[in-house]
Predicted model as a PDB file, atoms N, CA, C, CB and O in Angstrom, pLDDT in the B-factor column:
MODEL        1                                                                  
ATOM      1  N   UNK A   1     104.412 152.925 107.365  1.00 73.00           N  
ATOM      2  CA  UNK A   1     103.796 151.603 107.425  1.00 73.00           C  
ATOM      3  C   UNK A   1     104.357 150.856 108.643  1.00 73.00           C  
ATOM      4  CB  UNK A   1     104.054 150.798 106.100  1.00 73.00           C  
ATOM      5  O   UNK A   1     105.551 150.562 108.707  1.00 73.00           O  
ATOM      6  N   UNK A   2     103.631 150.609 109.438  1.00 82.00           N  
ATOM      7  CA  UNK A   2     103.992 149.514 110.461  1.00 82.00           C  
ATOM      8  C   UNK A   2     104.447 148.491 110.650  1.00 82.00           C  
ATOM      9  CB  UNK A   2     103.462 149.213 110.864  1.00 82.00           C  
ATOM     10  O   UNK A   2     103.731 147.546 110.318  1.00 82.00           O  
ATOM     11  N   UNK A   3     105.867 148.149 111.277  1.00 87.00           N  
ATOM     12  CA  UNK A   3     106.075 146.632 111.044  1.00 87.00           C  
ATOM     13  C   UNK A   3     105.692 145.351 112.052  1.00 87.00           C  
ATOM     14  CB  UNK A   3     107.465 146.533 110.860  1.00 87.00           C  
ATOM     15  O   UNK A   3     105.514 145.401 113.269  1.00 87.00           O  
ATOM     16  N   UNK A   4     105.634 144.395 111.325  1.00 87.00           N  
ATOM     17  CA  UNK A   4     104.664 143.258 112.055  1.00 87.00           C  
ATOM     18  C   UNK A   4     105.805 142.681 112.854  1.00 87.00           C  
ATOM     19  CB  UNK A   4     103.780 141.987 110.954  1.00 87.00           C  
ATOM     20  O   UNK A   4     106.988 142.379 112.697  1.00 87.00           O  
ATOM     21  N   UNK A   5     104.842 142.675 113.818  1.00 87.00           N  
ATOM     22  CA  UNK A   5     105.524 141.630 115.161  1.00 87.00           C  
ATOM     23  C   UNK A   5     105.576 140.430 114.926  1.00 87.00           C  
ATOM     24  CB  UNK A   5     104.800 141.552 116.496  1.00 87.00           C  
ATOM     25  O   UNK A   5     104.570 139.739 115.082  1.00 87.00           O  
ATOM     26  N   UNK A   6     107.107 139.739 114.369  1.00 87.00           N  
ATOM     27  CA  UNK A   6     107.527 138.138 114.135  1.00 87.00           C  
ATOM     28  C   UNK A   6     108.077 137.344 115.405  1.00 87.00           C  
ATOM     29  CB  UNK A   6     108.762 138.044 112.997  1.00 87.00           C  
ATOM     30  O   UNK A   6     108.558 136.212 115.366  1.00 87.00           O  
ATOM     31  N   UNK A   7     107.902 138.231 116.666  1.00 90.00           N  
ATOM     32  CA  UNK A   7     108.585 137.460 117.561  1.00 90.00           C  
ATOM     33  C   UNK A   7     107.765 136.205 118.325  1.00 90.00           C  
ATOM     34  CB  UNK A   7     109.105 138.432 118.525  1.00 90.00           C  
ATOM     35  O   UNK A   7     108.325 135.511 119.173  1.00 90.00           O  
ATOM     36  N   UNK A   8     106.407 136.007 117.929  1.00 91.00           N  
ATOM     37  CA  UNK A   8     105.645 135.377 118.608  1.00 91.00           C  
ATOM     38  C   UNK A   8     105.543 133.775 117.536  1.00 91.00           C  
ATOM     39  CB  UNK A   8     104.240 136.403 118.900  1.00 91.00           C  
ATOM     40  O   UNK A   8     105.368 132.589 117.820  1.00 91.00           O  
ATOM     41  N   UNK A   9     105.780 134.616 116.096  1.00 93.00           N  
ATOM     42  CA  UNK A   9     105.941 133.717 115.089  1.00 93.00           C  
ATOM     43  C   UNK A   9     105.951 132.102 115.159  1.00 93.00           C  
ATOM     44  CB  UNK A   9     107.011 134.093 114.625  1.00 93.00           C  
ATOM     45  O   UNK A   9     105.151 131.222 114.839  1.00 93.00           O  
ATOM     46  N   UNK A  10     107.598 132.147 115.888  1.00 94.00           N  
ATOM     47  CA  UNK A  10     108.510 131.030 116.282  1.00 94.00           C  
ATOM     48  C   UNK A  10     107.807 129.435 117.239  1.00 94.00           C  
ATOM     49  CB  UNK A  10     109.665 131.927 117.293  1.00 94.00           C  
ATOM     50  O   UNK A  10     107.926 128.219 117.090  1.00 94.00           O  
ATOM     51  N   UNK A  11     106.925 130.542 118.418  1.00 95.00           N  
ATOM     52  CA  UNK A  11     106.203 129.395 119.258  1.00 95.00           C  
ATOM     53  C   UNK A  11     104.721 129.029 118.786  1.00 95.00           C  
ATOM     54  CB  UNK A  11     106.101 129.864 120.829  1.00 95.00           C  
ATOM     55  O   UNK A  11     104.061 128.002 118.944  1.00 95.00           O  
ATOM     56  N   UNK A  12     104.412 130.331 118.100  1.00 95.00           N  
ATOM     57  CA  UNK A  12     103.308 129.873 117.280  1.00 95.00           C  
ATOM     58  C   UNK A  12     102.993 128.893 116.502  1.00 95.00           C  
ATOM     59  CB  UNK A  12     103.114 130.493 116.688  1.00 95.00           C  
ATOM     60  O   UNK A  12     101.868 128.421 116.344  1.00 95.00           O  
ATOM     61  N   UNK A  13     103.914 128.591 116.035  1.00 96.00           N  
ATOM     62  CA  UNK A  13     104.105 127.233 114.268  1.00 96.00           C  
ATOM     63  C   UNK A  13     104.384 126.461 115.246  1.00 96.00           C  
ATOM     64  CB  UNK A  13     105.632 127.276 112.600  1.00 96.00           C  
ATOM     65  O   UNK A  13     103.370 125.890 115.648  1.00 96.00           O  
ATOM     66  N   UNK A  14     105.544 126.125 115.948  1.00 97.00           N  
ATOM     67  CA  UNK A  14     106.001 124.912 116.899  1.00 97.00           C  
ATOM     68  C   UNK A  14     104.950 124.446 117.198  1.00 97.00           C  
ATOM     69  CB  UNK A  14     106.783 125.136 118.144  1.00 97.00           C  
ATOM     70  O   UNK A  14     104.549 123.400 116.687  1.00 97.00           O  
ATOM     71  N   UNK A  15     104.129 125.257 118.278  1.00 97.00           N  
ATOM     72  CA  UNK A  15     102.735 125.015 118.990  1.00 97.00           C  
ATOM     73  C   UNK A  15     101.976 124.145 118.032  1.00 97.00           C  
ATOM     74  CB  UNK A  15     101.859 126.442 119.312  1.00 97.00           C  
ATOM     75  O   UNK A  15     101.774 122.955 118.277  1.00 97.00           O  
ATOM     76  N   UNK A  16     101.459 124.873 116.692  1.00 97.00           N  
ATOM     77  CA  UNK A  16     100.379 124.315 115.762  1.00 97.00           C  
ATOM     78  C   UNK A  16     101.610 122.939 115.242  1.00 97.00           C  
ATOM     79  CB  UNK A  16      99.676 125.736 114.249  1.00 97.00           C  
ATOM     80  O   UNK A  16     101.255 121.786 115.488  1.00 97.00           O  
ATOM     81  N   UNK A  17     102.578 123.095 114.757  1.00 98.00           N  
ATOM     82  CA  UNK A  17     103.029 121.593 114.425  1.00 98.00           C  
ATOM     83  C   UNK A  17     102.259 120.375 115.340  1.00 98.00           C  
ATOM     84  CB  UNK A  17     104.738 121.490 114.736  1.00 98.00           C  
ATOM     85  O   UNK A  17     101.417 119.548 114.990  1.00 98.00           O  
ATOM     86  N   UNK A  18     103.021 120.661 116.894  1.00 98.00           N  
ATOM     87  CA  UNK A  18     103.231 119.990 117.789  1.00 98.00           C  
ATOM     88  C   UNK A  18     101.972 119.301 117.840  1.00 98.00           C  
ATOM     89  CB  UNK A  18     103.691 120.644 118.847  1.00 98.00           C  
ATOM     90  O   UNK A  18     101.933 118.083 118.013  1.00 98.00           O  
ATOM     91  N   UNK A  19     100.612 120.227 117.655  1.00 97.00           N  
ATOM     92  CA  UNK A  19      99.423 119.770 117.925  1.00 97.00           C  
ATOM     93  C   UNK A  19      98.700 118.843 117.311  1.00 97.00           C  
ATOM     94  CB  UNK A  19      98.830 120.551 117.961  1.00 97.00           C  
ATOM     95  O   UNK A  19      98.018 117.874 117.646  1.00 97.00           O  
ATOM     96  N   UNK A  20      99.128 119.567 115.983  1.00 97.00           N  
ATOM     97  CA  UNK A  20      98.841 118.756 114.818  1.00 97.00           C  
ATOM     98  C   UNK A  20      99.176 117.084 114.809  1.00 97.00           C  
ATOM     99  CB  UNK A  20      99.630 119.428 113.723  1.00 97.00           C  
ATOM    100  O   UNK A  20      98.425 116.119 114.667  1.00 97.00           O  
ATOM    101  N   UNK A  21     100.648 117.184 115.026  1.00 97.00           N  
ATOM    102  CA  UNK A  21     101.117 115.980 115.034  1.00 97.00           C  
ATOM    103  C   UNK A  21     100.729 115.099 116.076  1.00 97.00           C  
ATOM    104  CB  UNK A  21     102.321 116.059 114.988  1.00 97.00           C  
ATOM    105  O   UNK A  21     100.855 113.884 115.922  1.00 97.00           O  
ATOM    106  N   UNK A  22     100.272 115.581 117.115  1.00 96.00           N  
ATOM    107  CA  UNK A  22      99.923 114.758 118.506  1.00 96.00           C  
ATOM    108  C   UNK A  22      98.435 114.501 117.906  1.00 96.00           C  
ATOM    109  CB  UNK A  22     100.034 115.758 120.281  1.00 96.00           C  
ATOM    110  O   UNK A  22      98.130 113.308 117.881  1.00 96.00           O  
ATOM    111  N   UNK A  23      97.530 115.336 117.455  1.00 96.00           N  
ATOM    112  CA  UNK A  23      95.827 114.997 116.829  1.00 96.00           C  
ATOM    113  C   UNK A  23      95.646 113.761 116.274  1.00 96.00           C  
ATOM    114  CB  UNK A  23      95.299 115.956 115.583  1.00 96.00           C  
ATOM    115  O   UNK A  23      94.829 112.858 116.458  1.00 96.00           O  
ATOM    116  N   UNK A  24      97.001 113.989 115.237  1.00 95.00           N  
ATOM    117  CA  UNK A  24      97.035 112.875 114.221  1.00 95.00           C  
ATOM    118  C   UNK A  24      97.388 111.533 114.367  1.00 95.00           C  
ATOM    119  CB  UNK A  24      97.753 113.180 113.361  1.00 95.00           C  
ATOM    120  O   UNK A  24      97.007 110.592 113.672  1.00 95.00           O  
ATOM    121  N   UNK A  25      98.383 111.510 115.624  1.00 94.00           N  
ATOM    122  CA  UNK A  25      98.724 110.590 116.329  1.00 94.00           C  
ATOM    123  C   UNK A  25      97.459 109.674 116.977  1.00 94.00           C  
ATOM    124  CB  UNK A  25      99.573 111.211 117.240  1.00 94.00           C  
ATOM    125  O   UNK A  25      97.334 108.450 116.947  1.00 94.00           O  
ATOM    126  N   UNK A  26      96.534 110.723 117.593  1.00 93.00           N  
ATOM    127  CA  UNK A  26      95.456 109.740 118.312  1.00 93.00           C  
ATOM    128  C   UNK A  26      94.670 109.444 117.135  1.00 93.00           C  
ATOM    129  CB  UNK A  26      94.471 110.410 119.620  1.00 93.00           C  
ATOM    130  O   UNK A  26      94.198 108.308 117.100  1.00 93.00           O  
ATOM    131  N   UNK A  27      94.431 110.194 116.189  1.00 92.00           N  
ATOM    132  CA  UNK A  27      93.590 108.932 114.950  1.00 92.00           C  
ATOM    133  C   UNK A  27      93.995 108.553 115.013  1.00 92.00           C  
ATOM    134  CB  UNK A  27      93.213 108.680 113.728  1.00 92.00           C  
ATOM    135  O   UNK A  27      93.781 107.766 115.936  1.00 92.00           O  
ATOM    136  N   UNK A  28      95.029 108.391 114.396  1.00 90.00           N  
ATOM    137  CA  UNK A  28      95.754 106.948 113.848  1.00 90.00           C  
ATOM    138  C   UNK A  28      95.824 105.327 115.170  1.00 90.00           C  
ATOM    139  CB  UNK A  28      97.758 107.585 113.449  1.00 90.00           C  
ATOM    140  O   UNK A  28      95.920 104.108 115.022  1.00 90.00           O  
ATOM    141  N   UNK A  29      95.720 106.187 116.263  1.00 89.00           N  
ATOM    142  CA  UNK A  29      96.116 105.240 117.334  1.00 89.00           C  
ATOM    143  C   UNK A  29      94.953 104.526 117.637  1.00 89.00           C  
ATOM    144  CB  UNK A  29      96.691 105.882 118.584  1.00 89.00           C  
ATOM    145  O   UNK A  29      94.931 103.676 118.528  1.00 89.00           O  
ATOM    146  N   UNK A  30      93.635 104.923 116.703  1.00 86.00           N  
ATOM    147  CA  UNK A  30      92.087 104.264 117.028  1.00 86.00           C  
ATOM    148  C   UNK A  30      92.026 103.236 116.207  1.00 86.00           C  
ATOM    149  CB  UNK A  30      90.730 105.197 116.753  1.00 86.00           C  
ATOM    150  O   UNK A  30      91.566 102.174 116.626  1.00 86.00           O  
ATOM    151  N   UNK A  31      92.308 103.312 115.383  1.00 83.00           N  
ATOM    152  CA  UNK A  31      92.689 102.094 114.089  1.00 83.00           C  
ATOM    153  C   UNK A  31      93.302 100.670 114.497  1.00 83.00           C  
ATOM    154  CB  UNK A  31      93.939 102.725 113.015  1.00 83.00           C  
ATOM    155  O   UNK A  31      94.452 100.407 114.846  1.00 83.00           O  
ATOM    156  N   UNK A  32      92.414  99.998 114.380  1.00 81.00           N  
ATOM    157  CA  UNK A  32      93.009  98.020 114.463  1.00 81.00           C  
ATOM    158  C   UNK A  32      93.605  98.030 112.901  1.00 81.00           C  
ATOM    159  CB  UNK A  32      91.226  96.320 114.665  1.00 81.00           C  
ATOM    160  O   UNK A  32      93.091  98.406 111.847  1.00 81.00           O  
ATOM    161  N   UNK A  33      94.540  97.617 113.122  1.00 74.00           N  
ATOM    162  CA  UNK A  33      95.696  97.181 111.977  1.00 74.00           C  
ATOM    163  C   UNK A  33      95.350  95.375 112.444  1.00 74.00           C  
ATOM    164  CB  UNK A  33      97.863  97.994 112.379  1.00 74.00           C  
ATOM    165  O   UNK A  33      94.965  95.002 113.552  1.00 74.00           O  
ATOM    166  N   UNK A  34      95.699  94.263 110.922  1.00 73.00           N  
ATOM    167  CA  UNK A  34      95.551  93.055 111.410  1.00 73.00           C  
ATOM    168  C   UNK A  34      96.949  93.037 111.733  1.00 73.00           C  
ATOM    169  CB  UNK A  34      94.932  91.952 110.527  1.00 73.00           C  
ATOM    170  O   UNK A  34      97.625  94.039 111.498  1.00 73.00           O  
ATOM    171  N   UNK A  35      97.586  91.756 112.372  1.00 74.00           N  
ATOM    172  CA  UNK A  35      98.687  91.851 113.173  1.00 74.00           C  
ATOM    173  C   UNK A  35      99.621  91.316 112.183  1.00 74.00           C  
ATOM    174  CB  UNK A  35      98.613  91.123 114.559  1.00 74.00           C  
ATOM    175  O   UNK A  35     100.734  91.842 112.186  1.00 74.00           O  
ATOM    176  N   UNK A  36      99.384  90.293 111.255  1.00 72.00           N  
ATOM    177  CA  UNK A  36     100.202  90.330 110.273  1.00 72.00           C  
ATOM    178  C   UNK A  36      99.374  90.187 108.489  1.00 72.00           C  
ATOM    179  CB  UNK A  36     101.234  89.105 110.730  1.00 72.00           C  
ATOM    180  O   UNK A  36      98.654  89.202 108.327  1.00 72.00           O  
ATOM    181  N   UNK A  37      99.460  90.703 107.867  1.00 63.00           N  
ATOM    182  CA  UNK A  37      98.359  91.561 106.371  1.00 63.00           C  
ATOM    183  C   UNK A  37      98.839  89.895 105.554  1.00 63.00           C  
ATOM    184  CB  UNK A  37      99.335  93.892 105.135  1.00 63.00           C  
ATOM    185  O   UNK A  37      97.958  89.658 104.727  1.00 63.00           O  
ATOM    186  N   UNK A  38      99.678  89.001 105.550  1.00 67.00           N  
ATOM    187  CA  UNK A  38     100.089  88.571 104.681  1.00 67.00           C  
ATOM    188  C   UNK A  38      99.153  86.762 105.293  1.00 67.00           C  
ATOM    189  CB  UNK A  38     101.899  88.976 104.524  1.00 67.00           C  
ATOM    190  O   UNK A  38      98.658  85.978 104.484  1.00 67.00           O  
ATOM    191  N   UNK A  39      99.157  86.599 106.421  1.00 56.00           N  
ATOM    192  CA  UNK A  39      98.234  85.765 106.479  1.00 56.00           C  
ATOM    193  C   UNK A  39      96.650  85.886 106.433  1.00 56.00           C  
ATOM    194  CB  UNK A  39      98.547  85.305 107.370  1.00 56.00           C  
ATOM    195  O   UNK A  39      95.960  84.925 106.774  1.00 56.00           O  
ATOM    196  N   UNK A  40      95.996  87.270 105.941  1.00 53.00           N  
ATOM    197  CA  UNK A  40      94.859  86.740 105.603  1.00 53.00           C  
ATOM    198  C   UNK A  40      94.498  86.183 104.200  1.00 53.00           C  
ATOM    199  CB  UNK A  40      94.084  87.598 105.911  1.00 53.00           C  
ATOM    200  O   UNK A  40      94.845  86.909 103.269  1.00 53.00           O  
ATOM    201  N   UNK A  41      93.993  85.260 103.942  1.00 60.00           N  
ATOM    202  CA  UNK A  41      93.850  84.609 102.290  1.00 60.00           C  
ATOM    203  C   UNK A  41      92.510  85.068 101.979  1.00 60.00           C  
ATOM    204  CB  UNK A  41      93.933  82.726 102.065  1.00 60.00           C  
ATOM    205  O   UNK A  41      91.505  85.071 102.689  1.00 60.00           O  
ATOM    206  N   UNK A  42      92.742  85.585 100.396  1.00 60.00           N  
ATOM    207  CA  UNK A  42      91.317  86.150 100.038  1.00 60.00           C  
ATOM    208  C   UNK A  42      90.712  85.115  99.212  1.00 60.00           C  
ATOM    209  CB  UNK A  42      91.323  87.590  99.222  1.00 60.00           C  
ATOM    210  O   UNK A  42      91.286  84.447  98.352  1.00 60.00           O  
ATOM    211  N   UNK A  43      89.305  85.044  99.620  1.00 64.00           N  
ATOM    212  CA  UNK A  43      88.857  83.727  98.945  1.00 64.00           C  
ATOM    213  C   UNK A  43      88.360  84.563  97.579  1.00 64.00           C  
ATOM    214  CB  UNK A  43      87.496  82.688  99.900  1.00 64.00           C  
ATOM    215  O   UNK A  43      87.855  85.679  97.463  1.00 64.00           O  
ATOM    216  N   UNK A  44      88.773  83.389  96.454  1.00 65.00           N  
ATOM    217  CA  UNK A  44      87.771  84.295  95.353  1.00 65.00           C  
ATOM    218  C   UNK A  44      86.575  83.385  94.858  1.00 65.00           C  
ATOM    219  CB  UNK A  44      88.692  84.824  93.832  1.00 65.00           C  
ATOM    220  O   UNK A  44      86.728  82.177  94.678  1.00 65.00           O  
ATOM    221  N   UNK A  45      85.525  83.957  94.676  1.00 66.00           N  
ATOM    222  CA  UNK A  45      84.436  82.901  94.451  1.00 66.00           C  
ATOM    223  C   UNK A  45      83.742  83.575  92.933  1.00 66.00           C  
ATOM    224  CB  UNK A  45      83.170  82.810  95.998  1.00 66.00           C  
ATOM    225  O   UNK A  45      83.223  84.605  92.503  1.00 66.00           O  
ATOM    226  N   UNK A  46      84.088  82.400  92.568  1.00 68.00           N  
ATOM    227  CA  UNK A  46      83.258  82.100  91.033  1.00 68.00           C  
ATOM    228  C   UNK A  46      81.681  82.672  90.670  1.00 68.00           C  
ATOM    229  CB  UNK A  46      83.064  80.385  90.909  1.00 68.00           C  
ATOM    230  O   UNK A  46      80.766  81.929  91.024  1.00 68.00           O  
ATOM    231  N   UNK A  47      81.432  83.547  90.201  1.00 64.00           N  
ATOM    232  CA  UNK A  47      80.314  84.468  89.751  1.00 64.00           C  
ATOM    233  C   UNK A  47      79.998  84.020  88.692  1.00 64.00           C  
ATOM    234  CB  UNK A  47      80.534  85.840  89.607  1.00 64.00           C  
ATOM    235  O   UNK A  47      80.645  84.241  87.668  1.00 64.00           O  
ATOM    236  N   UNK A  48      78.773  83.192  88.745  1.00 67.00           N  
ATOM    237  CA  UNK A  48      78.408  82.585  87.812  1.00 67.00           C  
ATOM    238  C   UNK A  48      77.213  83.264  86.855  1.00 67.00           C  
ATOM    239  CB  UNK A  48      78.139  81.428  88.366  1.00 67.00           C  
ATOM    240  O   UNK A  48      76.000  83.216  87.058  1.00 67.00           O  
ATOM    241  N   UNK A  49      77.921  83.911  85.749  1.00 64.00           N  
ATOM    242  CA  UNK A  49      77.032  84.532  84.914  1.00 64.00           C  
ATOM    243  C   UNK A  49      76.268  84.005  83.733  1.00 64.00           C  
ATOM    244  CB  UNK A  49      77.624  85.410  84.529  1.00 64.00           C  
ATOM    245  O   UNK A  49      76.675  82.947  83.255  1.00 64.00           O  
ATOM    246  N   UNK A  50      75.411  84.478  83.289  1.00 61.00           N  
ATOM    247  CA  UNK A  50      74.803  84.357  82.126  1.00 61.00           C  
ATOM    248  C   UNK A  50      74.951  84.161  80.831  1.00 61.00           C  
ATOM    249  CB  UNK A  50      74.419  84.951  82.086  1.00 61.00           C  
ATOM    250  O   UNK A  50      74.359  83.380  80.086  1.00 61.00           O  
ATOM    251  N   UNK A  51      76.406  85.499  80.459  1.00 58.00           N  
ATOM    252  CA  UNK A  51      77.231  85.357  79.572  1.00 58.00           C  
ATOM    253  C   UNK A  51      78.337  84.914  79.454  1.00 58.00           C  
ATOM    254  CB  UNK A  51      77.320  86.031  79.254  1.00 58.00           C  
ATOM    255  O   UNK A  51      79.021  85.248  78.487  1.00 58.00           O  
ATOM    256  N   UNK A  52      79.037  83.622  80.869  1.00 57.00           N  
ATOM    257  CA  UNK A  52      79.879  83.443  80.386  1.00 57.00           C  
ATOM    258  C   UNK A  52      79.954  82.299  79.935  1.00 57.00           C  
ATOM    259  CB  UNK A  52      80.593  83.760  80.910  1.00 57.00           C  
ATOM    260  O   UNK A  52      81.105  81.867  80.006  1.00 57.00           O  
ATOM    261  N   UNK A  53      79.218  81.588  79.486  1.00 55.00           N  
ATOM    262  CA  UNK A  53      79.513  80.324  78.675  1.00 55.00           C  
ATOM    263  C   UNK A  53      78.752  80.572  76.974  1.00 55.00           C  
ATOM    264  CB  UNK A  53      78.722  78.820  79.651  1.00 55.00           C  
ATOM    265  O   UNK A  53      78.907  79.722  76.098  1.00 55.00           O  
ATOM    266  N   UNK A  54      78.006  81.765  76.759  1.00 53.00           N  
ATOM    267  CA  UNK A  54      77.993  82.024  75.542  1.00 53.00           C  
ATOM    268  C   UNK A  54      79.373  82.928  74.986  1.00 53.00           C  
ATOM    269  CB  UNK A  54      76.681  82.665  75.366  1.00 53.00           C  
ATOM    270  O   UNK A  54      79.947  82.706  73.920  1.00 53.00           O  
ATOM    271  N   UNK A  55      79.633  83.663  75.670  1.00 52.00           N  
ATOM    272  CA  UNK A  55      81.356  84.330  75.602  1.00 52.00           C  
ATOM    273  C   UNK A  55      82.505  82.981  74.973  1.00 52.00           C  
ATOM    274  CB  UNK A  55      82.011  84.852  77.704  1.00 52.00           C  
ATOM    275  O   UNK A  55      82.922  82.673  73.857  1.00 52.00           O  
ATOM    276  N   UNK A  56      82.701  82.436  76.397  1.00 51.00           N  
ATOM    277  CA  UNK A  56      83.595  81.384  75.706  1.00 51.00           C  
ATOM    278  C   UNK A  56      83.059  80.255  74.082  1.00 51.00           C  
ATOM    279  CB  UNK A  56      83.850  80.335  77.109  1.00 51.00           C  
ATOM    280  O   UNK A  56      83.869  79.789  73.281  1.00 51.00           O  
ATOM    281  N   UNK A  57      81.671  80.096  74.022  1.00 51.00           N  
ATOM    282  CA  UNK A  57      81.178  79.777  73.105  1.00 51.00           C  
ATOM    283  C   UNK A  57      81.234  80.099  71.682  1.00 51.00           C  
ATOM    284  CB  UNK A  57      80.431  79.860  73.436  1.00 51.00           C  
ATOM    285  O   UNK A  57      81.543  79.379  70.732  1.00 51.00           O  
ATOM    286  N   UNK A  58      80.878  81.307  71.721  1.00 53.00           N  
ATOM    287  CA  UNK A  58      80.936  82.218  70.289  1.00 53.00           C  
ATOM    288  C   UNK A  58      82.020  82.975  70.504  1.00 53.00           C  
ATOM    289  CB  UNK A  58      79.639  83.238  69.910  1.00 53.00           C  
ATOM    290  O   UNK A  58      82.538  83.027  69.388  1.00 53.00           O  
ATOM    291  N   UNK A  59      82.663  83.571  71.214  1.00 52.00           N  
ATOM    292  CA  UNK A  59      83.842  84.384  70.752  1.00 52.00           C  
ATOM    293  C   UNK A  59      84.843  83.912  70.944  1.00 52.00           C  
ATOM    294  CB  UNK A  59      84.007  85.501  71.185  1.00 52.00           C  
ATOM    295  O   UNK A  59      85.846  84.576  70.683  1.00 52.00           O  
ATOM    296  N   UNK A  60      84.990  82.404  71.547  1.00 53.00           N  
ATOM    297  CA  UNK A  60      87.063  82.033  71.843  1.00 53.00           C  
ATOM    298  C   UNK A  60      87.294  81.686  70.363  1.00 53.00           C  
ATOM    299  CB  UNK A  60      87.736  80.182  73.181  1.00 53.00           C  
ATOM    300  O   UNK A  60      86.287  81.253  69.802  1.00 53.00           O  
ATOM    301  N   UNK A  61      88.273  81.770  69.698  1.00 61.00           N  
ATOM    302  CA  UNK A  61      88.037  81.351  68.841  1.00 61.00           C  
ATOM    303  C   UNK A  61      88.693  80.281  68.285  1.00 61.00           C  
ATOM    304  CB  UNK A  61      87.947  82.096  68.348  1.00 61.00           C  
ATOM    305  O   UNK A  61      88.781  79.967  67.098  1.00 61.00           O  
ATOM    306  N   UNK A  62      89.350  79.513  69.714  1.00 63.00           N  
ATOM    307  CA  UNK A  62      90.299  77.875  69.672  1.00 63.00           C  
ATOM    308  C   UNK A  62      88.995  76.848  69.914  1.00 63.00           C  
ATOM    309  CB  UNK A  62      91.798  77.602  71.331  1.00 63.00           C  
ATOM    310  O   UNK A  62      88.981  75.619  69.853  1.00 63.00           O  
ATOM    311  N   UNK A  63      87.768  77.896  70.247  1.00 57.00           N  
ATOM    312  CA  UNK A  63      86.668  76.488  70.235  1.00 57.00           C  
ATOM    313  C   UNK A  63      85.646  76.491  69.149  1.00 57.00           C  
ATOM    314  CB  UNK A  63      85.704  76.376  71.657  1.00 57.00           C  
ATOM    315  O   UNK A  63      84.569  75.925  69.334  1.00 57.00           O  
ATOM    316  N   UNK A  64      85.916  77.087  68.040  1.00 55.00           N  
ATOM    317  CA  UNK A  64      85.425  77.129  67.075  1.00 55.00           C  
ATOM    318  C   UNK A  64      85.570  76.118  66.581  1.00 55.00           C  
ATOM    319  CB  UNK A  64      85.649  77.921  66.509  1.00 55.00           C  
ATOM    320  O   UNK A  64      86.568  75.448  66.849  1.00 55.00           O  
ATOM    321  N   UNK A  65      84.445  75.602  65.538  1.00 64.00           N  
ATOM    322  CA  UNK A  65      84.369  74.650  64.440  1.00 64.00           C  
ATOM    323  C   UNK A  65      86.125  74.643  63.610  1.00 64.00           C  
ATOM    324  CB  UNK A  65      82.920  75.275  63.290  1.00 64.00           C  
ATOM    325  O   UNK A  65      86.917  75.586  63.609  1.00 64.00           O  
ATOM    326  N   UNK A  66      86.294  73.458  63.064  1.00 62.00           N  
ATOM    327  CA  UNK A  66      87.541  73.749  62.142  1.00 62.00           C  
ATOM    328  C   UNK A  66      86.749  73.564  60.737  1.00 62.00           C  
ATOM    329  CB  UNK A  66      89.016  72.568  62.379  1.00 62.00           C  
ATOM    330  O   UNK A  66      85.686  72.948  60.663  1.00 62.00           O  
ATOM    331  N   UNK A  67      87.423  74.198  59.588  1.00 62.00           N  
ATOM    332  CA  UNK A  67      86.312  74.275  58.447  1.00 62.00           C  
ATOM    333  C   UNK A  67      87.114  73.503  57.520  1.00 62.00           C  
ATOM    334  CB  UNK A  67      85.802  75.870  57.835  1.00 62.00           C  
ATOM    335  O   UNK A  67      86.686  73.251  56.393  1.00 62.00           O  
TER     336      UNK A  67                                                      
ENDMDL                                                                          
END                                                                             
């Protein structure tokens, strides 16, 4: 049985790391990041549904009738 040639092995993987990591580098380097994440404020806006004033109506049950 023949044995396999590992000497090429070594620059082979380096090579594919190296590449890899440099590929991944330029995605990442296409990407706008905001410059600081903590000053944008998220607005939340009130969705005004159908069911929610029969919800709070019939099912709270601190706004129920007292008997």
């Amino acid at each position: 049985m023949p044995q396999v040639d590992t000497s090429t092995w070594f620059i082979t993987i380096t090579s594919m790391i190296m590449t890899l990591f440099i590929l991944f580098q330029l995605k990442i380097s296409n990407y706008s990041y905001p410059a600081s994440p903590e000053s944008t404020e998220l607005k939340t806006q009130k969705h005004s549904t159908p069911w929610e004033m029969k919800w709070t109506k019939i099912y709270l049950p601190l706004s129920l009738p007292l008997r």
